[in-house]
C-alpha positions, 0 to 999 in steps of 0.5 A: 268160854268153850272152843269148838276146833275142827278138821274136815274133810281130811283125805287119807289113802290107806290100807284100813280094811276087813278083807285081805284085798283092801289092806293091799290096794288100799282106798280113800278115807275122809277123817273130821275131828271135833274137839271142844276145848276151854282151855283157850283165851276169849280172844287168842292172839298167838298160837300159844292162846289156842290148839294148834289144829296142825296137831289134829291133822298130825296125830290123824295122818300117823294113825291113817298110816298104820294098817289096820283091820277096823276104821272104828280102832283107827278112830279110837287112837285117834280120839285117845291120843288127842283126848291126852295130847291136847291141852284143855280139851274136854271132849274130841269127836272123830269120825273116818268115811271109807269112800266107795267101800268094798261090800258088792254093791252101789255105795258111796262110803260107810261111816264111824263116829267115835265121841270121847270125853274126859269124864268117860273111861279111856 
């Protein structure tokens, strides 16, 4: 049996951006993760039976805290990290949205998605 354990819509504010400026004031960012595990019981009954989803959230709030310039090499330590901490996982899914972005006009937030897989190069 395949697992499919998600965080959505975890809110972040940090200092992630291209321009001077945004590593300064900093913005609001939103992390989803997917991860697809097989590694868990059909029926888990204890948290020892499946992945704990407290350590998506973790491995994300300490890669959101470090300044950066890129959301797309935040997203690949996130993915990273969790492809070799997580037991039984197969592949992870992350995406980070930079809500009201910087770019001179009416927007409501960019996006990157990174996929990961065991069988793909790390």
């Amino acid at each position: 049996m395949r697992w499919e354990i998600q965080l959505n819509n975890a809110r972040f504010y940090a200092f992630i951006g291209v321009y001077p400026e945004e590593q300064i004031a900093g913005n609001w960012f939103e992390v989803n993760i997917n991860v697809s595990a097989t590694d868990i019981k059909e029926v888990p009954t204890c948290i020892t039976e499946t992945l704990d989803y407290s350590l998506l959230y973790q491995v994300a709030k300490e890669e959101m805290t470090q300044k950066d310039t890129l959301i797309e090499t935040v997203a690949g330590r996130i993915g990273q990290r969790l492809l070799n901490q997580a037991k039984g996982v197969e592949t992870v899914e992350v995406s980070i949205t930079k809500l009201a972005p910087a770019l001179g006009g009416p927007l409501s937030a960019t996006s990157v998605k990174a996929i990961f897989s065991v069988s793909s190069p790390r």
